[in-house]
C-alpha positions in Angstrom: 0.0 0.0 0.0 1.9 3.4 -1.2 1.1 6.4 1.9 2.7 8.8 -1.5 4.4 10.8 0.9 7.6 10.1 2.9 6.6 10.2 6.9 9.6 10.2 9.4 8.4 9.1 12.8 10.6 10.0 16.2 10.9 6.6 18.4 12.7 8.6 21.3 16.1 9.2 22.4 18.2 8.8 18.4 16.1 6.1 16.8 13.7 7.1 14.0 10.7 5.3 11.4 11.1 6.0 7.9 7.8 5.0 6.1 8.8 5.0 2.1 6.1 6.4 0.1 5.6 3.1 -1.4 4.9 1.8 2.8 8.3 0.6 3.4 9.7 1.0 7.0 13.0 2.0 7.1 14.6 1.8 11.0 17.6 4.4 11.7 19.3 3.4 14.9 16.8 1.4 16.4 16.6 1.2 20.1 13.8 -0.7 21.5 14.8 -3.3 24.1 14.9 -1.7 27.4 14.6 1.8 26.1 12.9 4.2 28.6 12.2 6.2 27.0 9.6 5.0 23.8 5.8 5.7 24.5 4.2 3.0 26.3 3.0 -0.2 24.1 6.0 0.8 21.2 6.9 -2.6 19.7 9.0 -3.7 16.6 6.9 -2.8 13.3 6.0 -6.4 11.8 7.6 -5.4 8.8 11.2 -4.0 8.4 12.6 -3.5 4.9 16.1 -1.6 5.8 17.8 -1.0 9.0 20.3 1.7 8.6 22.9 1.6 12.1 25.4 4.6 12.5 28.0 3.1 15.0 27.5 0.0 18.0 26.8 2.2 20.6 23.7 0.5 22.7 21.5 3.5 22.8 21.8 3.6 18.7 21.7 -0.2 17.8 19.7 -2.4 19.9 20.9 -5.1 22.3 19.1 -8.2 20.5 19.7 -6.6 16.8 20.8 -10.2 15.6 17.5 -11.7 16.9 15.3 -9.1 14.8 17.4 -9.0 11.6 16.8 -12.8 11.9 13.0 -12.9 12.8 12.2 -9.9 10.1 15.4 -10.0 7.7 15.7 -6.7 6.4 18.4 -5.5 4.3 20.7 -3.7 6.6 23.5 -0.9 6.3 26.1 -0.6 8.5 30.2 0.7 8.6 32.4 -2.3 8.3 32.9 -3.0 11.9 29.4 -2.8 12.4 28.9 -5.5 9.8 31.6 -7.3 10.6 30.0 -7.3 14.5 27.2 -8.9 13.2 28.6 -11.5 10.8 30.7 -12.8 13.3 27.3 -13.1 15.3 26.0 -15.5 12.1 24.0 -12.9 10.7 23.7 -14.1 7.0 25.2 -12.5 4.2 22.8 -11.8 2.1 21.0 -9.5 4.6 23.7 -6.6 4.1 24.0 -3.8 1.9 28.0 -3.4 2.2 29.6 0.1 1.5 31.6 2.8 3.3 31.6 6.2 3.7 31.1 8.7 0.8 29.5 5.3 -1.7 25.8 5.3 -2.9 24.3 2.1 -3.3 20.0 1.9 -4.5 17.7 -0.4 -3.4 13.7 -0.9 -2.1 12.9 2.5 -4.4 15.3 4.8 -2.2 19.1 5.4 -2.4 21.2 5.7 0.8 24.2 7.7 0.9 27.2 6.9 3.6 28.5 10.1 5.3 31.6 10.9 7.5 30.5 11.4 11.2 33.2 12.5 14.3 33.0 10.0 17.5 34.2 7.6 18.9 32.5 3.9 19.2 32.7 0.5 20.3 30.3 -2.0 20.9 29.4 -4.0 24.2 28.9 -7.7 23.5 27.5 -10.2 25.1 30.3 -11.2 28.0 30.3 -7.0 28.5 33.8 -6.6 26.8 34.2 -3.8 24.3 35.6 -4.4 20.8 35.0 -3.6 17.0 36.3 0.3 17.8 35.1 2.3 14.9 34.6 5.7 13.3 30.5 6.0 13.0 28.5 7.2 9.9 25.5 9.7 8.9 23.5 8.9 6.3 21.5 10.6 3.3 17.8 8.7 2.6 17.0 9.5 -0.8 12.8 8.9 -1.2 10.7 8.5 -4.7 8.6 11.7 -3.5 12.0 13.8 -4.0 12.4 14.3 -0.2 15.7 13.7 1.1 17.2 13.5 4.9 20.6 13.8 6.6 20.8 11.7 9.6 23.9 12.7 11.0 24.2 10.0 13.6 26.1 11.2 16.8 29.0 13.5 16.0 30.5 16.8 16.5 29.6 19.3 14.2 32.5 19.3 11.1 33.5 22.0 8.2 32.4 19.4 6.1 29.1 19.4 6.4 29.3 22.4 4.1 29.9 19.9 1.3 27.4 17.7 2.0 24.7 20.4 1.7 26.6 21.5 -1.0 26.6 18.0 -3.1 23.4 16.3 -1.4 20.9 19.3 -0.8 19.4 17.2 1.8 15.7 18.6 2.9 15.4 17.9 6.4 18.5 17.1 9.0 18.4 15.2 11.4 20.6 16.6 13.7 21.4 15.7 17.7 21.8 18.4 20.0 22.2 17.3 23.9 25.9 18.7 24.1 28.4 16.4 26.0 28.8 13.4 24.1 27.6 15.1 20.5 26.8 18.4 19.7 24.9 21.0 21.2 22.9 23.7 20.2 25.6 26.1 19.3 27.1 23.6 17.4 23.6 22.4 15.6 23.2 26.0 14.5 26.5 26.1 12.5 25.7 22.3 11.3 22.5 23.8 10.2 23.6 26.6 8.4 26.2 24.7 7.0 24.1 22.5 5.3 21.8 25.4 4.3 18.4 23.3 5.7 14.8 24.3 5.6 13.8 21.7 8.3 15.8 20.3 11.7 14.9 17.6 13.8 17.3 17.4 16.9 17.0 14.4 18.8 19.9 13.1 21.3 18.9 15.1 24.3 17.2 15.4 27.4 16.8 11.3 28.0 19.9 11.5 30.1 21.0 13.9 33.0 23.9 14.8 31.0 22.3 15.6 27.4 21.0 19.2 28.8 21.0 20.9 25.1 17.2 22.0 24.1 15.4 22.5 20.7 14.5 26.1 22.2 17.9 27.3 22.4 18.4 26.0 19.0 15.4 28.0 18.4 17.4 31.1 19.9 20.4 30.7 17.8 19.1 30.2 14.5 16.0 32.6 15.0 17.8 34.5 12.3 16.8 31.9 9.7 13.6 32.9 9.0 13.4 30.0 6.1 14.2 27.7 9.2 11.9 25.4 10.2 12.5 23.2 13.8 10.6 20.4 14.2 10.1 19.3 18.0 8.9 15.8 17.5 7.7 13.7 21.2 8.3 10.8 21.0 6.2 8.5 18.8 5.2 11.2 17.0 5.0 11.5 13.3 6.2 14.1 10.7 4.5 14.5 7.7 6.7 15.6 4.5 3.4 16.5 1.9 3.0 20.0 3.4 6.4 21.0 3.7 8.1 23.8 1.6 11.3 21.6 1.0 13.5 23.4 -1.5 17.2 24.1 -0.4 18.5 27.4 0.4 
């Protein structure tokens, strides 16, 4: 069944719903076992098409990720010591889309772009020992209504992000904001104006003590943008893309 329009959904904390306008679901950083933080009664769609994973960290790819790509077996995206994480845990082959940072690769009526992303990861396996260190990744989701989003995973913000609004005119970004172990507000405003963005959607903060950045003071320093749109999605809640003005600067 096609919805037409793309609709990006907010789980909580970094995790995110892509629905395709064809009515694919596309996970980003999926975080459900244990989380907090999701509205009461949140469970694992039924269907999963593509799972797109920025870095190991446990708040950004979930604790029993082997036992869903196995019950629903999506395509999945991941960095290389991501992947190789999860092959080594007998995750089949076929299930992954392999590529690395600045490759395209097309598939399920969307293209997915790998992007460069600054902080530092590891993931916690099962015996609580940390291995696979790793550089994470954004990501650019290309959909077949013409709406495009930068997921920038967690990182710092970087001069380069200049290019990749430059090359990718990405629509809405995806941006985290709760300071400490990412960036903050200050630094979501340059990433936003680097990328030259109609629409943010900051996520990474206020589930934690220590993430104290806020969408209002990103508010405050970008209220100069007055093209600038700031979407504060709760969590479980839904944006739709059909009524956006989406043009790049």
């Amino acid at each position: 069944m096609s919805t037409q329009h793309t609709k990006i959904k907010f789980l909580a904390h970094a995790s995110f719903q892509i629905t395709t306008p064809e009515g694919r679901t596309i996970l980003i950083d999926p975080w459900y076992t244990d989380n907090p933080y999701l509205p009461a009664g949140t469970t694992i769609p039924e269907q999963v098409d593509l799972i797109l994973l920025t870095h190991g960290h446990g708040d950004h790819m979930d604790k029993k990720i082997i036992e869903i790509i196995r019950n629903l077996s999506p395509k999945v995206i991941a960095n290389p010591a991501v992947r190789a994480y999860l092959a080594n845990n007998s995750v089949p082959a076929h299930v992954f889309e392999a590529m690395n940072a600045g490759g395209t690769v097309s598939l399920l009526d969307v293209r997915i772009t790998m992007t460069n992303a600054f902080h530092h990861a590891a993931i916690t396996q099962p015996d609580g020992k940390q291995g696979y260190l790793h550089q994470p990744n954004g990501f650019i989701v290309w959909l077949s209504d013409d709406v495009s989003v930068y997921y920038a995973g967690d990182t710092s913000v970087f001069g380069d992000m200049a290019l990749i609004g430059e090359i990718y005119e990405p629509d809405i970004a995806i941006l985290p904001i709760g300071d400490r172990f990412t960036m903050g507000p200050l630094e979501a405003a340059f990433a936003t104006r680097l990328l030259k963005v109609n629409h943010v959607i900051p996520c990474h903060y206020g589930t934690m003590p220590a993430l104290t950045g806020t969408p209002q003071r990103l508010k405050e320093l970008t209220q100069d943008l007055s093209h600038l749109e700031i979407h504060e999605l709760k969590p479980g809640e839904e944006l739709e893309t059909s009524g956006l003005k989406l043009k790049h600067w």
